[in-house]
BARO-229799 format. One record per residue (C-alpha): residue in three letters; z, y, x. Coordinates in pm, whole numbers, plus 50000, padded with zeros to 5 digits. Example, Ala and Ser with C-alpha at 12.3 -4.5 7.8 and 13.67 -1.06 7.14 Angstrom:
BEGIN
ALA507804955051230
SER507144989451367
***
This chain:
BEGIN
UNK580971517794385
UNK579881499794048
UNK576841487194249
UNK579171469294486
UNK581211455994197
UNK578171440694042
UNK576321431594370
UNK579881411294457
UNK579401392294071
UNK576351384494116
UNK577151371694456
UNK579901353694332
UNK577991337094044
UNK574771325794312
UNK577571307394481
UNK579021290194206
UNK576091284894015
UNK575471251694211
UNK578491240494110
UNK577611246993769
UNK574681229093732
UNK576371198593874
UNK579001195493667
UNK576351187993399
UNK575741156493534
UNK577691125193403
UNK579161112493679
UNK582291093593793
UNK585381116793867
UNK587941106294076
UNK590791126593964
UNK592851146594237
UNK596491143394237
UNK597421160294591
UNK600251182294542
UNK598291209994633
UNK596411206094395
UNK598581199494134
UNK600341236794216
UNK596891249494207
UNK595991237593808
UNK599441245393722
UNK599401280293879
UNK598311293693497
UNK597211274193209
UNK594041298893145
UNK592151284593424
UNK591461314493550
UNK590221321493940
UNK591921352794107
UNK589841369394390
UNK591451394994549
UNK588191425394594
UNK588171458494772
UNK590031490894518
UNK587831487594206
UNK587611518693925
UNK590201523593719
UNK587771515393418
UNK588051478993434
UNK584861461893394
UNK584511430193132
UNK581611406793106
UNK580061377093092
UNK578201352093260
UNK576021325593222
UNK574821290593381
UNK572811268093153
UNK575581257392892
UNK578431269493106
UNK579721305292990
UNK581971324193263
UNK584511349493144
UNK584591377793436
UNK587281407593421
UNK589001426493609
UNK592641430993685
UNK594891447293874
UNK592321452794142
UNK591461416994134
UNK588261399293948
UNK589271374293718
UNK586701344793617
UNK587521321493401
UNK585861290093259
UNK586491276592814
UNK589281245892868
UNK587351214892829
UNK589691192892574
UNK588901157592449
UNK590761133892282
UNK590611101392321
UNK591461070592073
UNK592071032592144
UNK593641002392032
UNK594150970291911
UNK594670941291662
UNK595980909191749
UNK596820880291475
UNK598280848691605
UNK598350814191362
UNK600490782491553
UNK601750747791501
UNK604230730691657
UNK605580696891666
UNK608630682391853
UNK608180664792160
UNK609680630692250
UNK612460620692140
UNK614890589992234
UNK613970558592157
UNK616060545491816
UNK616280513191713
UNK615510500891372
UNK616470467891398
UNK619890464191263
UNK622210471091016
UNK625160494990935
UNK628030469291001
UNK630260448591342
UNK631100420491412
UNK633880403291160
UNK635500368591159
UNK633080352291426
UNK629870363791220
UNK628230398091214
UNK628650418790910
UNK626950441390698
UNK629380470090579
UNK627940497490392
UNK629330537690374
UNK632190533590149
UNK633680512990386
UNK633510540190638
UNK631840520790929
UNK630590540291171
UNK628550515191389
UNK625650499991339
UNK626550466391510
UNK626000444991182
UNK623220418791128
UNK619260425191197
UNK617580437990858
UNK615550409990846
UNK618460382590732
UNK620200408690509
UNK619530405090183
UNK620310408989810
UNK618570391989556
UNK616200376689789
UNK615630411589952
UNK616470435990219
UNK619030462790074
UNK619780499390163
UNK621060526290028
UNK618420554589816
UNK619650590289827
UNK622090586889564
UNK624580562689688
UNK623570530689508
UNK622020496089649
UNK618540490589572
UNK616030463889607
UNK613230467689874
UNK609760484289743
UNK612250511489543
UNK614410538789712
UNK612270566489537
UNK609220560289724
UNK610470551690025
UNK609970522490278
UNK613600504290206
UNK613820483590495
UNK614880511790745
UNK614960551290728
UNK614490571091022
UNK617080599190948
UNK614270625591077
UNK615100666290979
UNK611970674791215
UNK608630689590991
UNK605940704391204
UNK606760737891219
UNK604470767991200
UNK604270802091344
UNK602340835391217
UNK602740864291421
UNK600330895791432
UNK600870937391610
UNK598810966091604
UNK598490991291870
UNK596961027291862
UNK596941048792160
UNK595851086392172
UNK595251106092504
UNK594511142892489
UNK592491154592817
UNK591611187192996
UNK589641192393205
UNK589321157293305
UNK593601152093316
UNK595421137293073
UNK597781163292933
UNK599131148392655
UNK599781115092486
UNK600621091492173
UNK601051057592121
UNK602171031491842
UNK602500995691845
UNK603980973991565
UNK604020936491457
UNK605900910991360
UNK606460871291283
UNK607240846691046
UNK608460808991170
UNK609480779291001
UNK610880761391271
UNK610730720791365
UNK614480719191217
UNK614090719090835
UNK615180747090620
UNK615680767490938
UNK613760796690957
UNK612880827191211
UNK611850864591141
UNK611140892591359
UNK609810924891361
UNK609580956291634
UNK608320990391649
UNK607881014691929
UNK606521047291941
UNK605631066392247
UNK604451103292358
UNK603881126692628
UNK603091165092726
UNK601951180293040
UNK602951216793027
UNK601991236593339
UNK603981221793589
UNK606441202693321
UNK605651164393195
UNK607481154992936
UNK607321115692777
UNK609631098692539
UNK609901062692382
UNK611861051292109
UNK611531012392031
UNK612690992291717
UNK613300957291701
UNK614870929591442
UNK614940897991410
UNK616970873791122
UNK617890833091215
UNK618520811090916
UNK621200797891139
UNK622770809291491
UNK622700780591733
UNK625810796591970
UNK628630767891840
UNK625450741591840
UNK625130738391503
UNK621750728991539
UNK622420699891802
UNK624960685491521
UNK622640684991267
UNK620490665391526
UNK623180643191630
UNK624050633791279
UNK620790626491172
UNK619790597291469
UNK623270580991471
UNK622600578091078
UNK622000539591000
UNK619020525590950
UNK619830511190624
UNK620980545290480
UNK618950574090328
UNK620220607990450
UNK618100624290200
UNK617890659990041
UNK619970644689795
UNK622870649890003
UNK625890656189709
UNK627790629189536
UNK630040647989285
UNK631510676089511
UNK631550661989804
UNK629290649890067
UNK627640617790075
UNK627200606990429
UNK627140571790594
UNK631180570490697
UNK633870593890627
UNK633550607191016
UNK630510613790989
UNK627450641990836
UNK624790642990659
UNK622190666390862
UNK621180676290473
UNK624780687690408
UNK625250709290714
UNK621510726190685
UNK620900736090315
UNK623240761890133
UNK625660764390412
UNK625440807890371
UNK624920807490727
UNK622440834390915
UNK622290852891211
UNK620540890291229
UNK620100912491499
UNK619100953091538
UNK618180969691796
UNK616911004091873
UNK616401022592215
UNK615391060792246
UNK614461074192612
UNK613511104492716
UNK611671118993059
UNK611231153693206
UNK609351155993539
UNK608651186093761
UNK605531183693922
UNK604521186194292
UNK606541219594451
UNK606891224694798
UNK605741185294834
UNK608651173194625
UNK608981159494297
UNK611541159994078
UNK612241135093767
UNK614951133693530
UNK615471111493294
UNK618191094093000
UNK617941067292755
UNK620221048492528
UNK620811016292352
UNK622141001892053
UNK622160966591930
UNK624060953191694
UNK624590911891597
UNK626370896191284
UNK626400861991215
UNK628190836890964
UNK628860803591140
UNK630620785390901
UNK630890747490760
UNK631050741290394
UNK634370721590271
UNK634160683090321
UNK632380688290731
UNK633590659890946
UNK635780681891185
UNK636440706490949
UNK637660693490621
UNK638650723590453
UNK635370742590584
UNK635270769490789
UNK634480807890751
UNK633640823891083
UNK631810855191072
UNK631150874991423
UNK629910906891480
UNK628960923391808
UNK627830955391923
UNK626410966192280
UNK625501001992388
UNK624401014592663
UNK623551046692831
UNK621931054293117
UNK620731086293306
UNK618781084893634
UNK617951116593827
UNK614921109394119
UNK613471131594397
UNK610071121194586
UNK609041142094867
UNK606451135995101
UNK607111146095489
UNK604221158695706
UNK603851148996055
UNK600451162696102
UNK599511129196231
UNK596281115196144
UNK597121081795953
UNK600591086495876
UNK601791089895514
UNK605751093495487
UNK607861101995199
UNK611711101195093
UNK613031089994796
UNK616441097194649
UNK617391081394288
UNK620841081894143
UNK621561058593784
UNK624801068293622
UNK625391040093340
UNK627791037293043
UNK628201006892886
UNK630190991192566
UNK630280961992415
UNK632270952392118
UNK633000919891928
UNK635220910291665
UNK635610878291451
UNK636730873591090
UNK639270857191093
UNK640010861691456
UNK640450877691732
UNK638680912591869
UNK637560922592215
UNK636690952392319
UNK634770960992702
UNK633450993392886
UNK631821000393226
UNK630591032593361
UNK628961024893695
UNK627341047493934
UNK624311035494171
UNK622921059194500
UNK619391048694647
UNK618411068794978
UNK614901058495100
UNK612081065095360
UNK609231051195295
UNK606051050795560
UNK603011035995670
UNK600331039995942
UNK596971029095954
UNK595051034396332
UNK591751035696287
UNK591551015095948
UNK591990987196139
UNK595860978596186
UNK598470994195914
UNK602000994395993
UNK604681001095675
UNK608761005295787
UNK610791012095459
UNK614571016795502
UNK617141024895255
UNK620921024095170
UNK622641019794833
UNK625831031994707
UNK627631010094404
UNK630491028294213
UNK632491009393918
UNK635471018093729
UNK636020974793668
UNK635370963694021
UNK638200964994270
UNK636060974894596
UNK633341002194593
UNK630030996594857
UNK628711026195028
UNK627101004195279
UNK624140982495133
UNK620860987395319
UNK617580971595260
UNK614760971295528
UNK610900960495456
UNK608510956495758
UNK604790949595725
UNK602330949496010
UNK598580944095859
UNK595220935296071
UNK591660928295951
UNK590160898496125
UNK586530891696246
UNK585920925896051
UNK582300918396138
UNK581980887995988
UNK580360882895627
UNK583620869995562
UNK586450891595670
UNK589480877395717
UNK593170895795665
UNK596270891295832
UNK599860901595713
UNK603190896695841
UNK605950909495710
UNK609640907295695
UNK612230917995425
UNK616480924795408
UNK618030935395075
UNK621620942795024
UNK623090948994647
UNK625710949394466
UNK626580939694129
UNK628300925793806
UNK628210904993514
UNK626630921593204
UNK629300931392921
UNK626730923492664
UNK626820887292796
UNK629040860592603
UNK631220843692771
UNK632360819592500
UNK630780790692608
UNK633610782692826
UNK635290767392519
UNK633400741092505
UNK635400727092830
UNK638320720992613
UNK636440696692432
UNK636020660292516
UNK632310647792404
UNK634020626392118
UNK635400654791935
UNK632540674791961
UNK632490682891578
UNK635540702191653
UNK634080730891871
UNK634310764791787
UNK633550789092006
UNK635770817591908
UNK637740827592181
UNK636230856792460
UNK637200861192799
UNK640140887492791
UNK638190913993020
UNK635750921793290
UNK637980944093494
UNK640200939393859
UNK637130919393990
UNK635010924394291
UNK631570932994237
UNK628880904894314
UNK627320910194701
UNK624040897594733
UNK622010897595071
UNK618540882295113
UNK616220876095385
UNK612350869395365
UNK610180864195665
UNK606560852695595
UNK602710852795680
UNK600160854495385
UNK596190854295503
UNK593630872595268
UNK589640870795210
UNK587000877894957
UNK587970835194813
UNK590350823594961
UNK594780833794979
UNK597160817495170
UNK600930827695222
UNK604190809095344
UNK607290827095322
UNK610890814295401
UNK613880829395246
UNK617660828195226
UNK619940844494946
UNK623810846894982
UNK626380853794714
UNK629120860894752
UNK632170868994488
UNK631080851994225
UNK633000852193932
UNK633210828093609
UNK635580820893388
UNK638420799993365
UNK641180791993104
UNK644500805493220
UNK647540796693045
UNK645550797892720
UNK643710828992789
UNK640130827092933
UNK640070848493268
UNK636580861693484
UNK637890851093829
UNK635780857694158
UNK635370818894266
UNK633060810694510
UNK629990819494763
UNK627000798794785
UNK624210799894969
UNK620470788394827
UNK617330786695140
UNK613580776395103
UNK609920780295162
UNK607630792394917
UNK603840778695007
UNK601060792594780
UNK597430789894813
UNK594020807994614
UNK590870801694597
UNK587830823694389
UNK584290824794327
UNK583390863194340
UNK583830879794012
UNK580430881293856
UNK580220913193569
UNK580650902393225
UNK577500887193040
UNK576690864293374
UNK576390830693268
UNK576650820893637
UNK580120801193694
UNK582740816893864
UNK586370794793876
UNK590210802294030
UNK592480780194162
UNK596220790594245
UNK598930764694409
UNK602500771194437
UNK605070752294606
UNK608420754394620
UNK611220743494807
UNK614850748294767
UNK618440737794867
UNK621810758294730
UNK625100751694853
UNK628710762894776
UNK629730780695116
UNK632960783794998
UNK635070781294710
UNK638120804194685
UNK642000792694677
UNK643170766594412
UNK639320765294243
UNK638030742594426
UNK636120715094186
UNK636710737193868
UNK634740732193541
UNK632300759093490
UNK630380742593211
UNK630500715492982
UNK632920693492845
UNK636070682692945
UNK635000649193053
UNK631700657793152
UNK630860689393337
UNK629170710793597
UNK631410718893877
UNK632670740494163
UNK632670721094496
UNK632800733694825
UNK630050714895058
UNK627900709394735
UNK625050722094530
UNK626360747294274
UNK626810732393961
UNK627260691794027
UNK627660674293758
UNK630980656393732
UNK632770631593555
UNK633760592593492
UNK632350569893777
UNK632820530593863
UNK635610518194076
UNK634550512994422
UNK635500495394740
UNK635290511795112
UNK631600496495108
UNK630740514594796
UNK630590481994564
UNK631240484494217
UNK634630466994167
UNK634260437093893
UNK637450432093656
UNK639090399793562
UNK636870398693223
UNK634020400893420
UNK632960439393309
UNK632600468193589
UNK636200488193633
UNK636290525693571
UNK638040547293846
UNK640910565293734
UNK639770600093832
UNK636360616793778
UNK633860621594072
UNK630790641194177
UNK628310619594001
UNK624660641094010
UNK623080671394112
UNK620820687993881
UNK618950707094143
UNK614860696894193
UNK613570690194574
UNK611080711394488
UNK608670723894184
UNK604880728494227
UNK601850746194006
UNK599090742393950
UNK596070767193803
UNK592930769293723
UNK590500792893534
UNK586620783693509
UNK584640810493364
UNK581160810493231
UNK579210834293036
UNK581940846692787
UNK584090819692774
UNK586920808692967
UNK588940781593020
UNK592340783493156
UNK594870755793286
UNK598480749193415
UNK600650720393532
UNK603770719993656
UNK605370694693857
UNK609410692293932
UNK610380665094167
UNK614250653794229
UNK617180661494025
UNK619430647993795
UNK620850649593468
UNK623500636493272
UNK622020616192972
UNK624990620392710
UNK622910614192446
UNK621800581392508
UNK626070570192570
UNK626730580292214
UNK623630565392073
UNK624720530792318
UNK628150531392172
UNK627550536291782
UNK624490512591855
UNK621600531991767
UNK619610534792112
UNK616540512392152
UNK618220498892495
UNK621570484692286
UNK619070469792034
UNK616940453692261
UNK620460439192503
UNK623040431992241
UNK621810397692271
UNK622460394092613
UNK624370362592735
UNK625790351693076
UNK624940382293262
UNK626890390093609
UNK627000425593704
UNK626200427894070
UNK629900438494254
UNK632490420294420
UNK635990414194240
UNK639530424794320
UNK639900398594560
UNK636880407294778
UNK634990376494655
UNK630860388594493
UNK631450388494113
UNK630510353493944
UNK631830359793613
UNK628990354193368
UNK629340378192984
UNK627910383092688
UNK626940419992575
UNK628230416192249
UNK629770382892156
UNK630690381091770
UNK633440358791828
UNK634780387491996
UNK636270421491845
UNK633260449591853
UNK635790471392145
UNK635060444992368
UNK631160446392375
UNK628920462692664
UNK629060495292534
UNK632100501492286
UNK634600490492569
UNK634200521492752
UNK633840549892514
UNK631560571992312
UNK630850593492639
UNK630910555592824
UNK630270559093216
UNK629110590793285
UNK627940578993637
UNK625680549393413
UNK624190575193239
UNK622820599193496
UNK618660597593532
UNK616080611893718
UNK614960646093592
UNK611180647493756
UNK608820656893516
UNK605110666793519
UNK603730688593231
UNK600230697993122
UNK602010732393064
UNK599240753592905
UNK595250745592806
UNK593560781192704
UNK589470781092561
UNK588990819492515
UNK585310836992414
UNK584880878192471
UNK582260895792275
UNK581700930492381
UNK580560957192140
UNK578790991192230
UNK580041009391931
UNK583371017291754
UNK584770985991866
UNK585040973692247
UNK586120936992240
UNK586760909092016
UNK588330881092196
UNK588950843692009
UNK591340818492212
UNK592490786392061
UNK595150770792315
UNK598180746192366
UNK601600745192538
UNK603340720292658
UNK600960693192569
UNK601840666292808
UNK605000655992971
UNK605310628993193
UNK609140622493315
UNK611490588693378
UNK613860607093179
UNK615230584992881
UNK615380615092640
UNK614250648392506
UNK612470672092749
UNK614740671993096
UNK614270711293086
UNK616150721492731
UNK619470731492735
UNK622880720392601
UNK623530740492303
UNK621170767492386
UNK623580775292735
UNK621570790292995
UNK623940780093266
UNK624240742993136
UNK621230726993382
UNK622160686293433
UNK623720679593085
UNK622220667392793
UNK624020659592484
UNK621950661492173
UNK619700687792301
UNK617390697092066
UNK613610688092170
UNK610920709492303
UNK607530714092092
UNK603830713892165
UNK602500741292028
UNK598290743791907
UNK597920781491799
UNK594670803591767
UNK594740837991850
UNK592060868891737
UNK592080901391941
UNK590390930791839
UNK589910961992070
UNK588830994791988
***
């Protein structure tokens, strides 16, 4: 009997010995990950292989074995012969350093004029009138016939007249009232990854990334700081993987920007005179020196104001997974989330607006919970080509989000929603020649602050795939495919609402805003529905990419908010409707391997084409403000784009003429009109990579084409007489504005601009306001930007260290628009949802940086 025992080892060991010897070579594993197998390597952490054998002795029989290096462990065990091979365990290190070192400067800016003088027109004759007179326009005479002493005078930074050539160093003649610096940027992380490995699968894992940055931004004495921290790690125990993440981050503004502090500062410093020096000297006594008692000096509001905004937040997750059994597997997992925001947003005592200064501190906290539970099961059909599986995921949420100011007000918000995903997912491929993929699905949306729950939201996805002239050098590939999603959903507690206060503002007493009021709740609303439908072709080869696809996306139940008797209200308002095609096109060189100094280049073109339109807009809301100010604002119409900007407009006949007043000046309808629409015909890219040797040289433009925005900026700096355009007019005499007059007769009644025989009210641009004509002041928005320019060189290393990559780029470098202003694309006050108005935005920057990357 022990013969046959040891006849069957060494049998058993000729037959594996092949193997053996194999496994010494260093090849390329492809690791398995069939469920089968994964049962089979989770069966019993020891590794062993069980052979049942024919009744052995009770005297079990222990050896062992050997092929070249490999040693084999052979027992015996319960009747059964147990071999077993040493766990092969390696670990594995990587990572990275990456140091970043930019410079920005502000983009353009609107044109200023620094051609006259602080002063109006008095007694026939212009007139210079300096700040303690509290003039606030700078209609007086041109600098170059003002004079004192035989000389052009300003003001220096202490209040006091002095002669030209003084001014502490200054040029006297004119000051440009400029806060911008060039502002600088240092950022730099660090990354280390672990990964522990058996027996060719990774079983375990640890990772680490830090950095942070340091900015002085292109506002002076505003600053930016941020830091972040996440750590990472995973086990794989038997048939148990285990991961979890917990993630830092902080950041620390010398100023927040939410009640456009910033954009004042701005405004204050280009409406500032030319003849008066702003300064850092910005004190006289107590109070503030500015140019009129209305008015700021930019110095005043930035430095010592004890403003600051700071931000923490930390997230912890955590993942169990049950591996492959029975074809299925199983996933659980929970994180949470807690950030926390406090912010002073105050104005010192003596603040045009705010005379006795204001103390506004506001502190917010969001958290957030989530738990998802997941199955994945594959389904068999025993049919050669087909791979099917089911997928059932449900996400329970909790969220709360908390915000109180002092003095003020405190709000208080909490959701607990519950989402069901069903899925079947499955493809067939006949022959490796056409594929076919058919995914449906249905969700389920529960929520304790919407009104209606949706147990009906599918989604479909159908792809059919075929490889063209196969035979061909050049294959080709064809795909059609066609897409319907369903979902439901709502707005985000952690998302202010406050900007709706700016509506009760009208542009002139802008210095007056502050946002401190929420909206009362998020509850008794019904959820957002969203359906979408793509249909499109894309075409594939070894160089070349083409695709069209044209899609439509309905909402409907969308809410914003709206005052209501003094309390601001989430209503469900409207349902729009947004369609387009989306073109792109690719071309490549094949990728050469690294080293080749052969060049190899890649070209990418997108195009994109859209239209949106309010389907409907809901009882009594039709053309409500949704941002904005009260005189100027995006709206709600029904028939239009979402979000048309509306406000002041010319008086018109039936024929559309402009109606022509008895003084000879343009008449201003009573009520306000849909005067622009801020959406682009379409937007295009542009991008292109050439690559030779180890370098590499990357670059994108963009191109917008069509819409409109509302240039408030340039009405204020028209009415105080600051822009370039009232400079270079003011001068203007006997003009007729094209029209026709009240009597249906063309205008013929010539005017002067600004006539000093006249009081300064009547002139071209003080007649009508500090916002002016809103319609007059709405511009093209096309723009074309040289968005990014990247020169990057690899060097590869054979040692401790992989890669050390050097880039030196630039963003936003040029920018070509018709636009009489700042960059068309930057928001009002920071306000995401504020597309079309412009009024003091600040400017965008081109930014030159150099960045070093280090892998190991």
């Amino acid at each position: 009997m022990n013969s046959k025992i040891y006849a069957l080892k060494y049998l058993l060991l000729f037959l594996l010995v092949p193997s053996f010897v194999l496994a010494q070579q260093n090849l390329p594993v492809t690791p398995l990950t069939s469920g089968a197998y994964q049962r089979l390597i989770h069966a019993d952490s020891t590794g062993e292989l069980l052979m049942p054998v024919a009744p052995l002795p009770t005297v079990p029989v222990d050896g062992t074995l050997s092929s070249g290096t490999q040693k084999l462990h052979v027992r015996t065990l319960n009747n059964r012969l147990l071999i077993s091979s040493p766990v092969a365990r390696f670990l594995l290190i990587s990572g990275g350093y990456s140091a970043t070192v930019a410079l920005k400067t502000v983009n353009r800016l609107p044109t200023i004029q620094t051609t006259y003088s602080q002063g109006r027109s008095m007694n026939g004759n212009l007139a210079w009138q300096g700040p303690e007179t509290g003039e606030m326009f700078s209609y007086g005479p041109a600098l170059s016939g003002l004079e004192f002493n035989g000389q052009p005078y300003p003001y220096d930074i202490n209040g006091k007249l002095v002669a030209a050539g003084t001014g502490n160093g200054r040029h006297a003649n004119a000051y440009t009232g400029n806060i911008f610096r060039h502002a600088s940027l240092f950022s730099q992380s660090f990354n280390l990854n672990t990964s522990l490995q058996e027996n060719g699968l990774v079983s375990g894992y640890f990772n680490i990334r830090l950095g942070h940055s340091t900015e002085q931004t292109f506002i002076q004495t505003n600053n930016n700081y941020n830091k972040n921290l996440q750590l990472s790690l995973g086990r794989t125990v038997k048939w148990l993987r285990i991961a979890a993440d917990w993630n830092y981050y902080g950041e620390q503004f010398s100023n927040s920007n939410r009640n456009g502090f910033l954009n004042r500062a701005y405004q204050q410093a280009i409406l500032t005179p030319v003849t008066f020096d702003n300064g850092q000297g910005y004190t006289l006594g107590a109070g503030q020196r500015s140019y009129g008692s209305q008015a700021d000096n930019p110095w005043f509001l930035l430095s010592d104001n004890n403003n600051y905004f700071r931000a923490r937040e930390q997230r912890a997750a955590l993942m169990l997974e049950r591996n492959a059994y029975r074809q299925v597997i199983y996933r659980i997992s929970q994180s949470y989330e807690n950030r926390t925001e406090n912010s002073n947003e105050g104005y010192k005592p003596g603040t045009a607006g705010f005379p006795a200064g204001l103390e506004l501190h506001r502190n917010k906290t969001d958290r957030l919970y989530l738990l998802k539970a997941e199955a994945i099961g594959k389904v068999l059909y025993g049919i050669y080509g087909l791979d099917s599986k089911w997928i059932i995921h449900d996400i329970f949420s909790e969220s709360k989000s908390d915000i109180s100011y002092q003095p003020g007000a405190a709000y208080a918000y909490q959701r607990s929603t519950n989402e069901i995903n069903v899925r079947y997912e499955t493809s067939w491929t006949e022959h490796w020649r056409w594929r076919f993929d058919l995914n449906l699905g249905n969700k389920i949306y529960l929520s304790n602050t919407g009104t209606t729950p949706h147990y009906f939201l599918p989604d479909a996805n159908f792809a059919v795939t075929h490889p063209l002239n196969t035979s061909a050098r050049t294959p080709w590939e064809l795909k059609l495919f066609s897409t319907f999603v369903q979902s439901a959903g709502e707005l985000p507690l952690n998302r202010s609402l406050a900007y709706i206060n700016l509506l009760q503002y009208r542009t002139r007493d802008m210095a007056k805003y502050n946002p401190v009021q929420e909206v009362a709740n998020f509850d008794h609303l019904d959820p957002v529905l969203r359906r979408e439908w793509t249909n499109g072709v894309n075409i594939y080869t070894n160089r070349l990419n083409f695709g069209v696809s044209v899609f439509m996306k309905d909402v409907e139940h969308d809410p914003f908010p709206v005052n209501d008797n003094g309390r601001l209200l989430l209503k469900n308002m409207a349902d729009h409707r947004t369609t387009g095609i989306d073109v792109e096109a690719g071309f490549n060189t094949p990728a050469l391997k690294p080293g080749n100094k052969k060049l190899t280049t890649t070209h990418t073109l997108s195009l994109s084409l859209y239209s949106n339109k309010v389907t409907r807009v809901y009882d009594h809301y039709n053309y409500t403000p949704i941002a904005g100010f009260n005189d100027v604002y995006t709206t709600l119409v029904e028939g239009q784009p979402l979000g048309v900007i509306t406000g002041s407009a010319w008086l018109r006949d039936a024929a559309g003429n402009r109606l022509i007043g008895p003084d000879g000046f343009p008449m201003v309808a009573k009520t306000q009109a849909v005067i622009g629409n801020p959406t682009p015909d379409f937007q295009l890219k542009l991008s292109n990579t050439i690559q030779w040797w180890r370098f590499a040289l990357n670059a994108e433009l963009d191109w917008k084409q069509g819409g409109q925005r509302w240039n408030g900026t340039r009405a204020m700096l028209d009415y105080y007489g600051r822009s370039g355009q009232s400079a270079a007019e003011r001068n203007t005499v006997g003009y007729v504005f094209p029209g026709v007059q009240l009597n249906g007769q063309p205008n013929n009644i010539p005017v002067d601009f600004y006539n000093p025989s006249k009081p300064l009210q009547e002139n071209r641009w003080v007649r009508y306001g500090p916002a002016g004509v809103a319609e007059d002041y709405i511009e093209k928005a096309s723009c074309l930007r040289l968005n990014t320019l990247k020169l990057s060189y690899r060097q590869p290393f054979r040692h401790v260290f992989r890669e050390l990559t050097l880039s030196a780029y630039g963003n936003n470098l040029l920018l070509w628009t018709p636009y009489n202003g700042v960059d068309p694309e930057q928001y009002l006050f920071d306000q995401s949802n504020t597309t079309g108005l412009d009024f003091f935005n600040l400017p965008s920057v081109k930014t030159f940086g150099f960045n070093v990357s280090l892998q190991f």
